[in-house]
N, C-alpha and C positions, 0 to 999 in steps of 0.2 A: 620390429623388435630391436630393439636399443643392444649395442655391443656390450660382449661381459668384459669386464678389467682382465681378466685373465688371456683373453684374446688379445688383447691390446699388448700386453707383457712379451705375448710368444711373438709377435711381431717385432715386436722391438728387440729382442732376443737374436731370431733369423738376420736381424738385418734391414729390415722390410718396414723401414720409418716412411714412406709414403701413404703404406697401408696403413700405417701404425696411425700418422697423423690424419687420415680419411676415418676412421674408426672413434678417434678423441672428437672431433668435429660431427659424428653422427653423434655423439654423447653430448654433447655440450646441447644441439638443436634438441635433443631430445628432452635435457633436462628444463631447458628454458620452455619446452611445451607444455611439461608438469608443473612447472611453477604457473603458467598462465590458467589452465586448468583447474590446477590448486584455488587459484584467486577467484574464479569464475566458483568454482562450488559452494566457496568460506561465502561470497556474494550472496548464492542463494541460501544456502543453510540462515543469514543473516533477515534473509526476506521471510523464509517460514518464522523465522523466530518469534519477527515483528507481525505478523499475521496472527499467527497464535496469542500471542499477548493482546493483541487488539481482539481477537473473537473471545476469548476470554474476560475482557472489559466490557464487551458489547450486550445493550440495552435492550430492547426491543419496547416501546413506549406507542402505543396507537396513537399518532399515526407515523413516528419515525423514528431514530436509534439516539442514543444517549450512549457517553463512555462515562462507565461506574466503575472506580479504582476500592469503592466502601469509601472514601473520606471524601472528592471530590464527583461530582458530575458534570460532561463536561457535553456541550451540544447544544442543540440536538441536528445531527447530522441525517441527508435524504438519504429515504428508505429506498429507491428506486437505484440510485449510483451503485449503493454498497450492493444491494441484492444481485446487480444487472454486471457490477464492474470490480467489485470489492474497493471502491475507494472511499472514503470518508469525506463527503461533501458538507460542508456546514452551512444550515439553511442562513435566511438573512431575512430580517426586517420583525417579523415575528409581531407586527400591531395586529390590534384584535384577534388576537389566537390565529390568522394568517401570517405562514411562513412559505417562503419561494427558496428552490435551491436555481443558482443563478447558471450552475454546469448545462443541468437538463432541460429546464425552464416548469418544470413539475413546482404545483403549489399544494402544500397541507394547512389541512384546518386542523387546529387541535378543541379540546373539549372546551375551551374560555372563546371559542368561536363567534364575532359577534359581524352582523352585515353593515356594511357602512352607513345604512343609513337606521340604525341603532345606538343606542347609548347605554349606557351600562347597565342599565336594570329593564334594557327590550326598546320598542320601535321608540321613533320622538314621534313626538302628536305637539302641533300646535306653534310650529317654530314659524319665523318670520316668512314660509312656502307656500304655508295654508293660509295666507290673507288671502 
């Protein structure tokens, strides 16, 4: 418990400046504890904030997330990171509706899915393999 000013007063009143300065000196550590404290909480209050603003962006798109502000979309980010870690991974590569997120090593296919050895309108037939 941090000393009152009024304790401090009757100290230095009596006479009793050793106490008096052992008392300012427990007030002083005291205050710089609440200032530390203070910073750590404005910290977190800061990290909910940004949490909140992001789950309130957040997409849900089979098969992974999109940030939707209404005017921009932005992504699409692994459904595995954020679900598992809450962190916003952004997939990468994204040919043939395959996307890899490069954190987890997790790949999705999306609905424009196509297998490598297809071409845009289904299998190839006939290419220079089948001589």
């Amino acid at each position: 418990m941090l000393p009152k000013y009024q304790d401090i007063v009757d100290l230095i009143k009596k006479g009793a400046t050793l106490e008096a300065q052992e008392k300012i000196m427990q007030l002083r550590e005291g205050a710089i504890e609440l200032q530390e404290e203070n910073q750590k909480l404005r910290e977190q209050v800061q990290q909910l904030e940004t949490q909140l603003t992001i789950k309130a962006k957040l997409q849900w798109e089979k098969p992974y997330y999109w940030l939707d502000d209404g005017e921009q979309k932005d992504g699409p980010y692994c459904q595995l990171c954020y679900d598992k870690e809450q962190r916003l991974i952004r997939l990468q590569d994204g040919n043939r509706g395959l996307w890899n997120c490069h954190s987890c090593g997790k790949h999705f296919r999306d609905s424009t899915y196509r297998r490598p050895d297809e071409g845009p309108s289904g299998p190839r037939k006939g290419g220079w393999m089948s001589r």
